[in-house]
NULOLO-325645 format. One record per atom (N, C-alpha, C): residue in three letters; y, z, x. Coordinates in steps of 0.02 Angstrom, whole numbers, plus 50000, padded with zeros to 5 digits. Layout:
# residues N
ALAYZX;...
This chain:
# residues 141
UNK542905138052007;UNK542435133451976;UNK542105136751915;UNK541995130151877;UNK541395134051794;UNK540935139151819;UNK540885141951798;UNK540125144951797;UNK540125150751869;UNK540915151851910;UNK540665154951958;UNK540995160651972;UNK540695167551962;UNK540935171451959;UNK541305173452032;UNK541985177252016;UNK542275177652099;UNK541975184152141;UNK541395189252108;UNK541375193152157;UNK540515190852171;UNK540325186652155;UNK539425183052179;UNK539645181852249;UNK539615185852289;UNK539535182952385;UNK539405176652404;UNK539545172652454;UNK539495163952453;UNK538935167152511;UNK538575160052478;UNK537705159952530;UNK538075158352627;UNK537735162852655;UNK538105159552724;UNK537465155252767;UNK536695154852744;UNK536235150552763;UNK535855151652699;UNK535655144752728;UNK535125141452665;UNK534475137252699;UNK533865138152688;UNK533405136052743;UNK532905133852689;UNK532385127552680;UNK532035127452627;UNK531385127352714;UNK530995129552698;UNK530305132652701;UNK529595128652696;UNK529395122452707;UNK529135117352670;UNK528545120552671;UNK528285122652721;UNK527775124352736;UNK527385130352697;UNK527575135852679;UNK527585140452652;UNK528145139652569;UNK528265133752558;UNK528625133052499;UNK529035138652469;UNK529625140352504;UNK529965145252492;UNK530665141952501;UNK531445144152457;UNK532075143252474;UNK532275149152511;UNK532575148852553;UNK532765155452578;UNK533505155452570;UNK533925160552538;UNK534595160952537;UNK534925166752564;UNK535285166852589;UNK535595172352647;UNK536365172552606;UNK536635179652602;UNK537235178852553;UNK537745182852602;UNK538245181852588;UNK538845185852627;UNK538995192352633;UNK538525196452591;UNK538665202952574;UNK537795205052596;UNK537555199752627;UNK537105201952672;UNK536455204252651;UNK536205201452574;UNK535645200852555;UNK535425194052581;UNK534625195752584;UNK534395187352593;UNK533795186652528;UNK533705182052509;UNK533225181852476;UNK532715175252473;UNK532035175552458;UNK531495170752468;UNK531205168652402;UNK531495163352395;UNK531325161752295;UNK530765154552328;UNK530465157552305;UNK529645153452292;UNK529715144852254;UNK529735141252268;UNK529885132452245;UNK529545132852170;UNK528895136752144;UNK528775136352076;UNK529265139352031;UNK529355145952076;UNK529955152152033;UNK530545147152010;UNK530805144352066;UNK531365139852045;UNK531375136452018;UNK530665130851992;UNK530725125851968;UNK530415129851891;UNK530075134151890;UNK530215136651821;UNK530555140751775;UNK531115140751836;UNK531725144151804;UNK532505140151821;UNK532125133751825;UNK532635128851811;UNK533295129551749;UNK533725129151782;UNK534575129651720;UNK534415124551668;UNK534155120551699;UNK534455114451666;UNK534135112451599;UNK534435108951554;UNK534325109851487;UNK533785108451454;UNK533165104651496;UNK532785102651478;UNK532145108251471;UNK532165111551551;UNK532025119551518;UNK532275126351488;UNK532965126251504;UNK533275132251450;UNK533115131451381;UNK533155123551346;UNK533495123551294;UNK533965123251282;UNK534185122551200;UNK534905123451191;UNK534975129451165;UNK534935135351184;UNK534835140651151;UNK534345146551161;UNK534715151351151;UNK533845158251150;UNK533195156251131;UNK532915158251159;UNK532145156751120;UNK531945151651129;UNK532275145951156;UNK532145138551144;UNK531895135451204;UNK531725141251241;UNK531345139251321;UNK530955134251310;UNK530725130451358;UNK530155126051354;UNK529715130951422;UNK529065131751396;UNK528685133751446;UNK528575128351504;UNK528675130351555;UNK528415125751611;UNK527705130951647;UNK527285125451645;UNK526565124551655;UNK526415119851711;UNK525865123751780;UNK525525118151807;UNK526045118651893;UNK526515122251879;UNK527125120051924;UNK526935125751997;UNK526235128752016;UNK526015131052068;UNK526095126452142;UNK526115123152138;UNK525995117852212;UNK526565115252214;UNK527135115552158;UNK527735110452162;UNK527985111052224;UNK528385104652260;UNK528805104752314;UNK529525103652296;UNK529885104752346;UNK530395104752351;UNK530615097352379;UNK530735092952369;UNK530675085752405;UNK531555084552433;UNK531975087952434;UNK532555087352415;UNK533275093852404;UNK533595094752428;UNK534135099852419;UNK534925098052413;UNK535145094352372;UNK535875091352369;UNK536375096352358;UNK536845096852405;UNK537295103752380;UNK537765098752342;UNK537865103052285;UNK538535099152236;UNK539215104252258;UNK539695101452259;UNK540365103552271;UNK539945109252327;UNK540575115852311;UNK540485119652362;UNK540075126352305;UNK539895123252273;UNK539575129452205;UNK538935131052184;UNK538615125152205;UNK537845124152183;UNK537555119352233;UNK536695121352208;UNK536165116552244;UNK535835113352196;UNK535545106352207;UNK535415103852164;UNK534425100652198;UNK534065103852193;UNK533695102752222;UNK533275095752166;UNK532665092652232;UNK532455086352177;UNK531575086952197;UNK531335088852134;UNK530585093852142;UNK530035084652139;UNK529695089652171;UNK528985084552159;UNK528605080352105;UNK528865086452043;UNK528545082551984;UNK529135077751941;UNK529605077652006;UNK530155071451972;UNK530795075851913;UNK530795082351925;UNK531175086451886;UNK531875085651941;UNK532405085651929;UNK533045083351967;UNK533475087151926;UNK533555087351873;UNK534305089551848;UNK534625098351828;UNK534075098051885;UNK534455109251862;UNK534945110651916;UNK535355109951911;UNK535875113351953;UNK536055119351950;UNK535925124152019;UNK535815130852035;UNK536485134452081;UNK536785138152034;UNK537465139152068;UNK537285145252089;UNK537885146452149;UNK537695152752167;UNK537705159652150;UNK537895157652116;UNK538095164852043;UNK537215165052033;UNK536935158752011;UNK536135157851983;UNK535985161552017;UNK535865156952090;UNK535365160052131;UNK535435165652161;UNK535955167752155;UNK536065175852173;UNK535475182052123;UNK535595180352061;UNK535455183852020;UNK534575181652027;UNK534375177251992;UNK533745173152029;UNK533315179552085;UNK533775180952126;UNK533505183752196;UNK533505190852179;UNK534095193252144;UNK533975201452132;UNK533505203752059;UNK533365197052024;UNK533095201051961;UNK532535194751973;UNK532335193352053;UNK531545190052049;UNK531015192652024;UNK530705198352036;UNK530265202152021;UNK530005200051949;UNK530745204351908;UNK530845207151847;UNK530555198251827;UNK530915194051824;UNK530755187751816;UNK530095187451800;UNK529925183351868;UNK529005183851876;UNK528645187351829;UNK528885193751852;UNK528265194051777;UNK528405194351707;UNK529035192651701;UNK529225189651621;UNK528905183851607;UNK528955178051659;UNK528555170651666;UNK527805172651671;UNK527565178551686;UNK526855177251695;UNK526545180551647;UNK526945186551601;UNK526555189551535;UNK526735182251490;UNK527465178051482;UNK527475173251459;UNK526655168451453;UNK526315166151504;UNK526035163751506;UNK525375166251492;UNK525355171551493;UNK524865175351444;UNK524845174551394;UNK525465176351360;UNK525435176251272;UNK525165167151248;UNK525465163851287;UNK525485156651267;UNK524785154751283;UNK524415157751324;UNK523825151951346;UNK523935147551379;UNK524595149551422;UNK524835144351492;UNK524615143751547;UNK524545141251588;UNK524175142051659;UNK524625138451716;UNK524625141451783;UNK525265140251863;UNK524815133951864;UNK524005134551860;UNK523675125751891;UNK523625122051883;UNK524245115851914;UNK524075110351879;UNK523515106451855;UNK522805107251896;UNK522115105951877;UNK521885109251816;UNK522345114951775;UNK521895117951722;UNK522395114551646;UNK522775110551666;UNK523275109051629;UNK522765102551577;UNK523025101251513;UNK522465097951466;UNK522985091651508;UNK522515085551498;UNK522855080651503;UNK523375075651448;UNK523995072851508;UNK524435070551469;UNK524105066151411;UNK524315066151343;UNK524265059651286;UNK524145053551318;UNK523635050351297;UNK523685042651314;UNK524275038151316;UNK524485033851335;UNK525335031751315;UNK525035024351300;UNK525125022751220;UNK524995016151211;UNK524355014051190;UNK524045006651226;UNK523265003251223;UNK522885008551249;UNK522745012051217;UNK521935015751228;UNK521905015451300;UNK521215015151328;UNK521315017451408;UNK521195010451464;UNK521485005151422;UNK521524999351456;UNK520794993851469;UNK520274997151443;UNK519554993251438;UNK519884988451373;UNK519534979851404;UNK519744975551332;UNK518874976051326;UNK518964972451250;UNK518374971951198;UNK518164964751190;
């Protein structure tokens, strides 16, 4: 398959965690690892947060409480999980989430000096509010 390297170990359990909002992935070569539902959802593949390109991240903000509502395995290669704030389209192969799990750390705190430099914040309560969309805030005159 695209995207899948042949020596990434195939996950032999997969357990989502609701409670404690954690994925848990168990690999054949006998690592397990516990990726946190924000970690994942802000290190979503999919193009809307990669970008098309280096540099072209979109910061994701606010995404502390996200859930996991959802886990669709696609083929036999990836998971396709479907998050709380209505984010659906990152598909996480296991090549991803392998790597995901061994360079978590390193991650995290790339995403969290990230959010330093930017003036970003994990709470969704500290987040400015969305633009009005449209008629003003719906009072008529």
């Amino acid at each position: 398959m695209a995207g899948l390297d042949s020596n990434t170990p195939l996950p032999t359990a997969i357990t989502l965690h609701r409670g404690s909002r954690v994925l848990e992935i168990a690999f054949a070569d006998g690592s397990t690892f516990r990726l946190p539902f924000e970690f994942l959802r802000v290190y979503s593949p999919s193009a809307e947060v990669r970008g098309h390109g280096p540099g072209q991240e979109v910061l994701q903000q606010g995404k502390r409480d996200v859930e996991v509502l959802g886990l669709e395995p696609v083929g036999n290669y990836a998971l396709k999980p479907s998050f709380s704030d209505g984010h659906d389209s990152g598909l996480y192969s296991w090549d991803y989430l392998y790597d995901l799990g061994r360079r978590q750390d390193a991650l995290w705190q790339e995403y969290l000096a990230r959010l330093e430099r930017e003036g970003g914040t994990r709470d969704p309560a500290q987040l400015p509010p969305p633009a009005p969309r449209g008629g003003g805030c719906g009072h008529h005159h």
